[in-house]
C-alpha positions in Angstrom: 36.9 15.5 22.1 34.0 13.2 21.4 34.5 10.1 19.2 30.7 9.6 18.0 30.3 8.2 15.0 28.9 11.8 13.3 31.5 13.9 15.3 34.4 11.9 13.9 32.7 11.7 10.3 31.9 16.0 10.4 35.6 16.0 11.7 37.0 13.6 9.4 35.3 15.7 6.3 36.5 19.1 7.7 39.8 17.8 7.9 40.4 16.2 4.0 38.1 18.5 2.5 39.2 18.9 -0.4 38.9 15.4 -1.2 35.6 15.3 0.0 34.6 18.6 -2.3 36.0 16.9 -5.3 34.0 13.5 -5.1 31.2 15.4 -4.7 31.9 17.8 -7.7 32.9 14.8 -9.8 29.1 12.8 -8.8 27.7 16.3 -9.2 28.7 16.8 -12.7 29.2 13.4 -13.8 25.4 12.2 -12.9 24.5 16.2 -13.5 25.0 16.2 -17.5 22.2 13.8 -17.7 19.3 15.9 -15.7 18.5 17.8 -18.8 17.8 14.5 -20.3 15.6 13.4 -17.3 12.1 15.4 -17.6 12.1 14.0 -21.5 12.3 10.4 -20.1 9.9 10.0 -17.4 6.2 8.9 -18.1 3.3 10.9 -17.5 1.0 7.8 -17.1 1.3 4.6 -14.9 -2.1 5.7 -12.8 -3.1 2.1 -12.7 -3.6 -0.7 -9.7 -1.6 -3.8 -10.7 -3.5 -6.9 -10.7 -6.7 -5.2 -10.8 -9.9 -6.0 -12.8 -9.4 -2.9 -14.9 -6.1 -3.4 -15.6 -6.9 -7.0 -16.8 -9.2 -5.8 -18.7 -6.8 -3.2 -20.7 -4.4 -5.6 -21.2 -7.5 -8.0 -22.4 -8.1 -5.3 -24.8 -4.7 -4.2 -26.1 -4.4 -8.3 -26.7 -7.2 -9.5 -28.6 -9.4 -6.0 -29.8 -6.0 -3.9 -31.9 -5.4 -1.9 -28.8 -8.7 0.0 -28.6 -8.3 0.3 -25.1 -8.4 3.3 -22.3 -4.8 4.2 -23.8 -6.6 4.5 -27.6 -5.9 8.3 -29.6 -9.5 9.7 -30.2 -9.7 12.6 -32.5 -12.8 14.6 -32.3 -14.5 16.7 -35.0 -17.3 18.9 -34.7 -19.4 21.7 -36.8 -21.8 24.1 -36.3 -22.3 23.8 -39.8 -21.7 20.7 -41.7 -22.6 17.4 -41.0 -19.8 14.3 -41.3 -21.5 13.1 -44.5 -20.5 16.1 -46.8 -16.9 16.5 -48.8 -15.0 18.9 -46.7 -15.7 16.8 -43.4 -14.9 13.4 -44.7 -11.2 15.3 -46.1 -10.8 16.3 -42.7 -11.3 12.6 -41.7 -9.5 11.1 -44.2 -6.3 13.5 -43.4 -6.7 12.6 -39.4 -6.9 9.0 -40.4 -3.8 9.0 -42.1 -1.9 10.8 -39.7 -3.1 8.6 -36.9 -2.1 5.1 -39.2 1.7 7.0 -39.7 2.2 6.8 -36.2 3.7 3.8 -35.4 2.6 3.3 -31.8 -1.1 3.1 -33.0 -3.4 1.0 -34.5 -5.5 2.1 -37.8 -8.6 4.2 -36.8 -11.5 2.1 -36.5 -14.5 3.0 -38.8 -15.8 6.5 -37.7 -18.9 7.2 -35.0 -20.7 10.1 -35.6 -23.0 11.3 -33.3 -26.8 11.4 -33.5 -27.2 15.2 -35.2 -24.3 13.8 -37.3 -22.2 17.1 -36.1 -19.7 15.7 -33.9 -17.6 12.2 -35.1 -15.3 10.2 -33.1 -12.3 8.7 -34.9 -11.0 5.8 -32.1 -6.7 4.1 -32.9 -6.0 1.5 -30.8 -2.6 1.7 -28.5 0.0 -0.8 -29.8 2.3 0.4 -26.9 2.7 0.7 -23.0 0.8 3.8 -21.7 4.1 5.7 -21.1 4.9 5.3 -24.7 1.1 6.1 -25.5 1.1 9.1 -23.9 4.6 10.1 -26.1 2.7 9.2 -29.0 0.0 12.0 -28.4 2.4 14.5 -27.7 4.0 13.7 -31.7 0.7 13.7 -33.4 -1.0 16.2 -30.9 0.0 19.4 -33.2 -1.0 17.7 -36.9 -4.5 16.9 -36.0 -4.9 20.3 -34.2 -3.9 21.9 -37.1 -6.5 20.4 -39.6 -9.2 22.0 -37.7 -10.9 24.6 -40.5 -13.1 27.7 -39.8 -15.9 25.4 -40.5 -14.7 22.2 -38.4 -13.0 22.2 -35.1 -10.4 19.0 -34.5 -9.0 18.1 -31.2 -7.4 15.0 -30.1 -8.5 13.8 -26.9 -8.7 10.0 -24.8 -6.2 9.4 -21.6 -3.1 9.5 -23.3 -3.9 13.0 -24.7 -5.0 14.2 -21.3 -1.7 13.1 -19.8 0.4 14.7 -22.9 -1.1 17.9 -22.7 -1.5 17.8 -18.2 2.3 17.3 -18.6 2.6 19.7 -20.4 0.4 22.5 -18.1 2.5 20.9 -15.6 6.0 21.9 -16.6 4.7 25.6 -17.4 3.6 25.4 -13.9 7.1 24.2 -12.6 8.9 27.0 -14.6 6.5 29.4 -13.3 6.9 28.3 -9.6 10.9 27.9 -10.0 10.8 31.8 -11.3 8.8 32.6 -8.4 10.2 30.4 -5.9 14.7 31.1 -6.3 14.0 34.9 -5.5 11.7 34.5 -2.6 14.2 31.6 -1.5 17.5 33.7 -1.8 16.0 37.0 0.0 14.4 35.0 2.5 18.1 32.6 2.9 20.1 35.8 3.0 17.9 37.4 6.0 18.2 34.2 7.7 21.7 33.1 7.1 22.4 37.0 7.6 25.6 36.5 5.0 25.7 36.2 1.6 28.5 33.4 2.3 26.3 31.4 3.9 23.1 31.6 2.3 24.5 30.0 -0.4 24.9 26.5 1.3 21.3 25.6 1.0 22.3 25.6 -2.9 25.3 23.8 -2.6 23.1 20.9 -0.6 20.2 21.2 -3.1 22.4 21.0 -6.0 24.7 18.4 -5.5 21.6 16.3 -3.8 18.7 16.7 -6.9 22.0 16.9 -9.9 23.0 13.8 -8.6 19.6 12.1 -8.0 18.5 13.1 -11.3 21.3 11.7 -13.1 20.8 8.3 -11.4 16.9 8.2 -12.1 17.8 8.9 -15.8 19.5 5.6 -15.6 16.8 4.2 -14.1 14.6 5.3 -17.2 16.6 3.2 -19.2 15.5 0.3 -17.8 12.1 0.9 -16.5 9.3 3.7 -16.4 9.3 6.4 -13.7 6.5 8.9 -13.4 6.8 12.5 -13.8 6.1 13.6 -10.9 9.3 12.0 -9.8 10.7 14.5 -10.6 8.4 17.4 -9.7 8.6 16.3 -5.9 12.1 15.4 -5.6 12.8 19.1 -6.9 10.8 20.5 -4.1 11.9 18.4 -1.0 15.5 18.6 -2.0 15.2 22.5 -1.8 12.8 22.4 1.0 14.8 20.0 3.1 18.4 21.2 1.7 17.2 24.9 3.3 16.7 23.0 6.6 19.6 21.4 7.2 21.8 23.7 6.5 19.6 26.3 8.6 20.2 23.8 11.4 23.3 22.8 10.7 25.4 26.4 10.6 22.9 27.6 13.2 24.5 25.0 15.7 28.3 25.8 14.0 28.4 29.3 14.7 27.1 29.0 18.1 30.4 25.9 18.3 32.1 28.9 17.8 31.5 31.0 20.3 32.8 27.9 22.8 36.0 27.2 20.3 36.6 30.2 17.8 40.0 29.1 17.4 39.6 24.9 16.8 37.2 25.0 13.7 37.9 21.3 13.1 36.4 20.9 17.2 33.6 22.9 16.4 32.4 20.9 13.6 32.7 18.0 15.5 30.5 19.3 17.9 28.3 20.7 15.3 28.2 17.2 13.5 27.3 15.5 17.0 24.0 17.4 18.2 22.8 19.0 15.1 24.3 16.7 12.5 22.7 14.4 14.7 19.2 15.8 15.1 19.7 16.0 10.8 20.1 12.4 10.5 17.1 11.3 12.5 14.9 13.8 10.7 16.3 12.5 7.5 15.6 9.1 8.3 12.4 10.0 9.5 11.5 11.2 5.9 12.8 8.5 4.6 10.7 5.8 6.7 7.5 8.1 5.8 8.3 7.9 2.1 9.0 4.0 2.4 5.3 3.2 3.7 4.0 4.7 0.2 6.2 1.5 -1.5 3.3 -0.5 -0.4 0.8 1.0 -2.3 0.2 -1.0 -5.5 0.3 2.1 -8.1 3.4 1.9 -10.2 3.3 5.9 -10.4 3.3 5.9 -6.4 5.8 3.9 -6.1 8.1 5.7 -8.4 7.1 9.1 -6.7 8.2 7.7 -4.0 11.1 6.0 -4.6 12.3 9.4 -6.5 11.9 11.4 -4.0 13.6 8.6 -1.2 16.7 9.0 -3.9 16.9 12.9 -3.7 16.5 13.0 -0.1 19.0 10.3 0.7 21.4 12.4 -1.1 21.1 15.6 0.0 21.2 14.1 3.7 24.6 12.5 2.6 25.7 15.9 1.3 24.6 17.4 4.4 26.7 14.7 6.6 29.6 14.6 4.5 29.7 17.8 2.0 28.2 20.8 4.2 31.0 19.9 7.0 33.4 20.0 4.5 32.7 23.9 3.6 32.3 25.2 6.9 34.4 27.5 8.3 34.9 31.4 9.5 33.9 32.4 5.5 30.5 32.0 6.1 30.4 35.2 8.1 31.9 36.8 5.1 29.6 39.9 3.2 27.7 40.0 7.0 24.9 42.0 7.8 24.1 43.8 10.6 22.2 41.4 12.5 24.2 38.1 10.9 25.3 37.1 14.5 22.1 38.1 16.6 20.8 35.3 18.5 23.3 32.2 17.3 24.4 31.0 20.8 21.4 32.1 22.5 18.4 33.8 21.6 17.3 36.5 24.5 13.9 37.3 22.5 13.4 33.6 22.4 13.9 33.2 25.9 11.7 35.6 27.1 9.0 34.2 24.8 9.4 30.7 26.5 9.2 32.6 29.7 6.1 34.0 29.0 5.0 30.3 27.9 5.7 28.9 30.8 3.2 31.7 32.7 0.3 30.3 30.6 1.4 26.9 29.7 -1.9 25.4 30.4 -4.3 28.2 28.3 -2.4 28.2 25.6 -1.7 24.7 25.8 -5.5 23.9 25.3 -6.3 27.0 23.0 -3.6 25.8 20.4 -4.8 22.2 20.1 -8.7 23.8 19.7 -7.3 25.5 17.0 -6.0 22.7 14.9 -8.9 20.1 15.9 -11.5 23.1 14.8 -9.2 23.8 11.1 -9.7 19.8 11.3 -13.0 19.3 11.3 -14.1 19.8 7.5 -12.0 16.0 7.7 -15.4 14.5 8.5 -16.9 15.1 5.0 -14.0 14.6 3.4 -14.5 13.6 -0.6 -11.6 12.3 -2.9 -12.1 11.0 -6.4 -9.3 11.3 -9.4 -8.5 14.7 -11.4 -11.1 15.1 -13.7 -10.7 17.3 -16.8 -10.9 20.5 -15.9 -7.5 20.5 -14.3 -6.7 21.5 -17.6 -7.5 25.0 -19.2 -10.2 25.6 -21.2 -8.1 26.0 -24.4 -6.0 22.2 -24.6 -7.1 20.3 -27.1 -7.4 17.1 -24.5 -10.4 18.9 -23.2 -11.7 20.9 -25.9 -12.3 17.1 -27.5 -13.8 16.2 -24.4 -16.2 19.1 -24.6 -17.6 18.2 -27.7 -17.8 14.2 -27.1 -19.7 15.0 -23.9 -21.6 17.5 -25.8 -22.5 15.3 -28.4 -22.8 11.9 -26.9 -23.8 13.1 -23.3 -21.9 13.3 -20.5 -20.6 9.8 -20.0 -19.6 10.0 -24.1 -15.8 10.6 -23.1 -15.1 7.9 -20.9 -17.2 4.8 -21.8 -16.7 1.9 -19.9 -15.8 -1.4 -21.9 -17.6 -4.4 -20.6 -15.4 -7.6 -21.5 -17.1 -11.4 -21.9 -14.4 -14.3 -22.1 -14.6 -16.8 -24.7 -16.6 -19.2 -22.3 -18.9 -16.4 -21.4 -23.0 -15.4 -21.9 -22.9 -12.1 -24.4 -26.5 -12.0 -24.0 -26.8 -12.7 -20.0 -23.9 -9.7 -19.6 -26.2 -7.1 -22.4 -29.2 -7.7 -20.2 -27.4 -6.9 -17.1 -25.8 -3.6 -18.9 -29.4 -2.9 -19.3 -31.3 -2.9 -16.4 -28.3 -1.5 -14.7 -29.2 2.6 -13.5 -26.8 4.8 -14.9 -26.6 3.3 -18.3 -27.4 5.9 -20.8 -26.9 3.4 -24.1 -24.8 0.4 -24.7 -23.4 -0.3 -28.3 -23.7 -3.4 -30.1 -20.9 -6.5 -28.9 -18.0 -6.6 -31.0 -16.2 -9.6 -31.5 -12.2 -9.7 -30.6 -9.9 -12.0 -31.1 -10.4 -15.9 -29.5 -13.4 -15.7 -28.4 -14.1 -12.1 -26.6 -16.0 -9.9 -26.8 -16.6 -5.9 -26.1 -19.5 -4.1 -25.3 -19.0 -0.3 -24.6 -21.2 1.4 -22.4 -22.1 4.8 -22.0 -23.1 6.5 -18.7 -25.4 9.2 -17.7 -23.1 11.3 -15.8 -19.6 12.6 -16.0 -17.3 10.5 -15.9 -15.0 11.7 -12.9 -18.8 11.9 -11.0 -19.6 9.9 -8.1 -22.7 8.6 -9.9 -20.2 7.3 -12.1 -18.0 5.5 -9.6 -21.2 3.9 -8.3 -22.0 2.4 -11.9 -18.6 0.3 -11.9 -19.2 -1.0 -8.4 -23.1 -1.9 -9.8 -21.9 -3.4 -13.0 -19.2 -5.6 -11.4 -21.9 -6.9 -8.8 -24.4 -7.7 -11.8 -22.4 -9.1 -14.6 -21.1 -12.9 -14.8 -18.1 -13.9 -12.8 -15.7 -14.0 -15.6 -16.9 -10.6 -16.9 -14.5 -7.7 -17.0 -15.1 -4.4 -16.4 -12.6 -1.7 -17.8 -12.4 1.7 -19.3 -11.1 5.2 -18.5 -13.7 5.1 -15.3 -13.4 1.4 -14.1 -9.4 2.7 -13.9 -10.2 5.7 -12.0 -12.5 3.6 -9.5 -9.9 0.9 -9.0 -7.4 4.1 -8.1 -9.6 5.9 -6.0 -10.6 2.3 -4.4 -7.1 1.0 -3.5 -6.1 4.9 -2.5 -8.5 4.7 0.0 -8.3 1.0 1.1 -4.5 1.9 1.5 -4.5 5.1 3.2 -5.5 3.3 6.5 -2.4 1.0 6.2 0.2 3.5 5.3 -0.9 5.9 7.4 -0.9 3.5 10.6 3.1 2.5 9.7 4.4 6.3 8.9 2.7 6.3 12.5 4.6 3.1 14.4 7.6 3.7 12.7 7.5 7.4 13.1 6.7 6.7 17.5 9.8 4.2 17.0 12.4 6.3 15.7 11.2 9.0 18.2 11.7 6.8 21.2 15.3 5.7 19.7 16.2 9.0 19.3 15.1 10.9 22.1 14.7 8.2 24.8 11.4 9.2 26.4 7.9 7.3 26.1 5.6 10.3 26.4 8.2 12.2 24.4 7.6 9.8 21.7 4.0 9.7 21.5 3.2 13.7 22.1 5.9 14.2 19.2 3.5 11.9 17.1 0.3 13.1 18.2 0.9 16.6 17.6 2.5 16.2 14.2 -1.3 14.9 13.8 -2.6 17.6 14.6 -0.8 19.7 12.2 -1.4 17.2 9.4 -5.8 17.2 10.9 -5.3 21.0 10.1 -3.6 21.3 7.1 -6.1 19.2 5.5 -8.7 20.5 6.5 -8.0 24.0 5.1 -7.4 22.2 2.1 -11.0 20.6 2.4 -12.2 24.1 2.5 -10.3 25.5 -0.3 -10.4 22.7 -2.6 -13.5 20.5 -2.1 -15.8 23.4 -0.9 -14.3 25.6 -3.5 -12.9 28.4 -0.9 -10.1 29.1 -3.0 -10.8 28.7 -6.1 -11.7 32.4 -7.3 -8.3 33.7 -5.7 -6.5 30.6 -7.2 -7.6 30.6 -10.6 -8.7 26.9 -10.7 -12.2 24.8 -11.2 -13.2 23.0 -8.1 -14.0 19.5 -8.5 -15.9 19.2 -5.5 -13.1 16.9 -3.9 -9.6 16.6 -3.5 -7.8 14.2 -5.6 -7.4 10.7 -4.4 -4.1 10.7 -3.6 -4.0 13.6 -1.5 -5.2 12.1 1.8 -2.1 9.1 1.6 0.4 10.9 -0.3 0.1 14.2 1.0 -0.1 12.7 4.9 3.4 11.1 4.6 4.8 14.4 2.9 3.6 16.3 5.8 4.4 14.1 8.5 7.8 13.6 7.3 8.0 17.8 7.3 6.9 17.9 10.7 8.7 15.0 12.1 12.4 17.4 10.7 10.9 20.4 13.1 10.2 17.8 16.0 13.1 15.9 15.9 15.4 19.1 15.9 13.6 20.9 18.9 13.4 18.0 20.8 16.9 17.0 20.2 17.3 20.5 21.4 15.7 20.0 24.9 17.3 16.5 24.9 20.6 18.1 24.6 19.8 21.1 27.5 17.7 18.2 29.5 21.0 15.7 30.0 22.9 18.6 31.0 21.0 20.3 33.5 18.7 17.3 34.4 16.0 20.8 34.9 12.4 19.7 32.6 11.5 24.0 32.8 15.5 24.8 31.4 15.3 22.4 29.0 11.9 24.1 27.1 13.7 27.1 27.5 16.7 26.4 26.4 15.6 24.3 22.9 13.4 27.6 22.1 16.0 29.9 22.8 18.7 27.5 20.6 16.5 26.5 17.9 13.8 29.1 17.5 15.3 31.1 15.1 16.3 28.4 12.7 12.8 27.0 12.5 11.4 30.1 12.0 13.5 30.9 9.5 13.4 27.0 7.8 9.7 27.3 8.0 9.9 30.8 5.9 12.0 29.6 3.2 9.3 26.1 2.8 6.3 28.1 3.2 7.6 30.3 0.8 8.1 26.9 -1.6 5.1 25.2 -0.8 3.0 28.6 -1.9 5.0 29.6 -4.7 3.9 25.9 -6.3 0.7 26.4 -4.9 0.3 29.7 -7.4 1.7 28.8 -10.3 1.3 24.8 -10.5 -1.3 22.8 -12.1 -4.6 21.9 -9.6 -3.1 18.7 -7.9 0.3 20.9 -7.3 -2.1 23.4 -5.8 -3.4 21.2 -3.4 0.0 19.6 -2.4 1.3 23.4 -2.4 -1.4 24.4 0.0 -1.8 21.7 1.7 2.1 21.5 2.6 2.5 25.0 3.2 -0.4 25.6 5.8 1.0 22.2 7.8 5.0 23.7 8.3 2.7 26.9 8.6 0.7 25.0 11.7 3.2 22.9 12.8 6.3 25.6 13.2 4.6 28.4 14.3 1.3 26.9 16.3 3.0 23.5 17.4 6.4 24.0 17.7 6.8 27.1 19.1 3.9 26.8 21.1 1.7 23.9 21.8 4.8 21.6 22.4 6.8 24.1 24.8 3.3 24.7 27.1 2.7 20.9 27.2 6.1 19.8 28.2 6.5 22.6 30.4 2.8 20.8 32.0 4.3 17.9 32.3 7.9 18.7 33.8 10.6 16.1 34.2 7.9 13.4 33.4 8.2 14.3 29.8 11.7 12.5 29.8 10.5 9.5 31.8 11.8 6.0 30.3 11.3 2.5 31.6 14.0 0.7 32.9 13.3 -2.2 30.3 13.6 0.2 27.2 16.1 1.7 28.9 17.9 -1.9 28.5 16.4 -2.5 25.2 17.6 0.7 23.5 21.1 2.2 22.7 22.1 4.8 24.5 22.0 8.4 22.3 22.5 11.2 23.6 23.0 15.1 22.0 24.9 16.5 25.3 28.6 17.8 24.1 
């Protein structure tokens, strides 16, 4: 009976399980009572680059101009009808004023700006708070101006914090919507797999203990700092996603134990515990590593994401390790199906099919990997910039206000850029710069702050979430002074889209190294190490570029039900390549450990292919449903940048389990035989000695 660390743990948890169920029950429910509390307490804003010129110049603003900065209220009126000057309009703006001046978290409303036709007037409160509590502060006076709109005068509150009140809220239709869609298709799609009803409910058990728990602890966290929102969004889909997987894997390997020890359950979760607990762990900490590198991304909402979604992952791998061993035993065969036991020692079908591989290893090989680099290639005009508005529906108020500023003041009317001079600085040298600068539709006359600054505002020509638009911060900051700031709702979204793509290089190249590193230490082979990381490229190359096509090109959008913005959002390219690399790295790690574990045995390269496929087919296949199924269902329902990550995710476990997996990687080590498991005597030294042979 082996004594490795994961066999004694899976028998050790087996053994005093009811201890172990009732720890996890009590952190379950004990952290679990506060999830409700969670979604209320996370922040829809913190899309900012710390230490960045933008950001200075917010907090410039918030300082020494009343708040009237990025994270100002705007409510917008506008009539077909009636002109601002005339009784029934100025009621309206009296009433908006006062409701905006009741709300403590703002400023009072500056002087109103009505347009040029004297239709359409902006009515500007500064921000008194942090943009998390900004953004709470739309949502509470959101419904009072909307309501004061008349037959005559429509009324919409707009500005950054209202587009992230009224994005949250799309965005937790979306969830509901995807969560209605998704826990059918999940539970069909468990019970064919698992082939019990016993057992497809131990996905659930992982899921729930893992994100209950997790939630709970990031509601603490709330208390003593912001976290993003989409904290929690993510965290809810990996933990399901990855909670599915290892318990596919995990009772997979136990029921084939089994067959070798039917009467020594305890034995046969050791065993279970030592290859595919194993093969668990390493994938775990392989999403782990990949979610790590996005820590070094300056973005406070990254880094939240991020370290939300580390949280919910660490846990359910702990509940997989500790909990899932616990519960096994001969009752998940209980309420069977006919085919519950095809296939868990030994796949034939599977077999055959790596048979049939090995015939045409080297065409299929080659025709596989053209297949992914051609889905890749819409990567070479690849365009990001930040959601613009019409990732919300027509009918929000944050974009209805929008509408009419951009109507009435032009296209750059609803996201100026604030030029600020410092008290030692040349007003006039910065307004002729603003002035001969392209771009510049009109600039406003300086207004005076608070020791010495000043603020001119600055109106473009073109949208601004356009490209043209992005180029106008980058010519602004080479022609103004040195000690002038440039801020503003677009200045914010260049500095994002900026640092997303300065950064993408960096994280990308240490998910890479680290992922090539934890390869080699688990599965001892160079070339092993490398392929595994090459190929898991591959998949991510494709994936992406389907979602060029459907997103940027505007493939999907008819079928989808969304706007295309021409690009995908900035984050997509880092964010999204860690997600799926970590994803593909959980199918690698678990075939290879496969043909590790046949490899050390038989010491036969050709046996070992075969073997992993006809051992671990059925589980992938069956994992890969069930996160397919995920990925889409959020993909449907969510708001756009939940479609892309939907997508996007989907089609790489799509690619990478059925294409990669099952294909590309048996042909190509079956090409390159017992090389494949080659490893230099000095790394040999260097390296512990693991090995997934029971």
């Amino acid at each position: 009976m082996s004594n490795a660390p994961l066999a004694a743990l899976g028998r050790w948890s087996h053994a005093n399980r009811l201890a172990v169920i009732a720890v996890w029950a009590v952190l379950t429910v004990g952290l679990g009572v506060f999830a409700p509390k969670l979604e209320h307490a996370l922040s829809g804003a913190m899309w900012e680059v710390n230490n960045s010129d933008s950001l200075e110049a917010r907090q410039v603003l918030e300082r020494e101009f009343g708040g009237f900065s990025s994270q100002s209220a705007v409510a917008v009126f506008h009539s077909e009808t009636l002109t601002y000057d005339q009784p029934a309009y100025q009621e309206l703006i009296a009433e908006a004023t006062a409701i905006l001046a009741a709300e403590e978290a703002l400023s009072p409303a500056a002087p109103p700006q009505p347009s040029p036709d004297g239709r359409t007037v902006m009515l500007q409160a500064g921000s008194l708070v942090n943009p998390t509590e900004s953004v709470r502060a739309a949502e509470r006076v959101a419904d009072e101006i909307g309501e004061l709109g008349t037959s005559e005068v429509q009324v919409a509150l707009t500005g950054s914090p209202a587009f992230w009140a009224d994005f949250n809220a799309v965005n937790r239709e979306g969830m509901l919507k995807a969560e209605l869609l998704t826990w059918p298709v999940t539970a069909v799609i468990l019970v064919v797999a698992f082939g019990t009803l016993a057992a497809a409910g131990l996905p659930l058990i992982l899921t729930a203990a893992g994100l209950l728990s997790s939630m709970g602890i990031l509601f603490g966290i709330t208390q003593f700092t912001d976290l993003s929102i989409w904290s929690l969004n993510f965290a809810m889909m990996f933990a399901l996603a990855l909670g599915i997987d290892y318990a596919l894997f995990i009772v997979t390997r136990f029921r084939g134990a089994m067959h070798t020890t039917p009467d020594n359950i305890n034995k046969a979760v050791g065993v279970t515990m030592d290859t595919a607990g194993k093969a668990v762990l390493f994938s775990g900490l392989t999403v782990l590593i990949s979610l790590s590198a996005i820590l070094l991304v300056p973005i406070p909402a990254f880094r939240s994401i991020a370290a939300g979604m580390m949280l919910s992952v660490g846990l359910v791998l702990l509940a997989g390790l500790t909990l899932l061993p616990a519960v096994l035993g001969t009752w998940i065969n209980r309420i069977a199906l006919p085919w519950h036991s095809v296939g868990d020692h030994r796949s034939a079908w599977w077999a055959n099919f790596a048979a049939k591989i090995q015939r045409r290893a080297g065409i299929l090989a080659i025709a596989s990997a053209a297949v992914l680099i051609l889905l890749a290639t819409p990567l070479l005009k690849l365009e990001t910039g930040m959601p613009g508005i019409n990732v919300l529906p027509e009918d929000r108020q944050a974009r209805e206000g929008y509408d009419m500023l951009a109507s009435a003041f032009g296209p750059g009317g609803p996201g100026p850029v604030q030029v600020i001079v410092g008290p030692s600085g040349d007003v006039a040298a910065a307004t002729a710069a603003i002035g001969e600068t392209p771009g510049v539709a009109m600039a406003f006359p300086a207004q005076t702050g608070a020791n010495g600054y000043t603020m001119i505002n600055v109106i473009a020509t073109t949208d601004p979430s356009s490209s043209e638009s992005k180029q106008l911060i980058s010519d602004l900051r080479d022609r103004l002074p040195a000690n002038v700031l440039v801020g503003g709702p677009v200045a914010e979204n260049y500095d994002l889209d900026h640092t997303l793509s300065t950064y993408a290089p960096i994280v990308m190249g240490v998910v890479l190294v680290l992922g090539f590193l934890l390869l080699l230490f688990a599965l001892q082979a160079i070339f092993i190490a490398i392929a595994g990381v090459i190929f898991n490229l591959l998949s991510v190359g494709a994936a992406f570029g389907v979602g060029a096509l459907a997103f940027q090109h505007g493939w999907a959008a008819g079928p989808m039900g969304f706007d295309s913005q021409g690009y995908l959002t900035s984050w997509a390219p880092l964010f999204f390549f860690a997600l799926v690399f970590a994803i593909s790295m959980d199918y690698t790690v678990f075939l290879l450990a496969s043909a590790r574990e046949h490899f050390e045995r038989s010491r036969d390269a050709a046996e070992a292919v075969q073997g992993s496929l006809a051992h671990t087919a059925r589980p992938i296949v069956a994992a890969a449903g069930v996160m397919v199924a995920v990925f889409f269902t959020f993909a449907i329902a969510g708001t756009l940048p939940m479609k892309e990550m939907g997508l996007i995710l989907g089609f790489a476990v799509l690619f990478d389990a059925f294409l990669v997996r099952l294909v590309l990687v048996p042909a190509v080590l079956y090409l390159v035989g017992d090389k494949a498991w080659w490893l230099p005597s000095w790394a040999d030294r260097l390296l512990p000695d693991v090995r997934f042979a029971h």
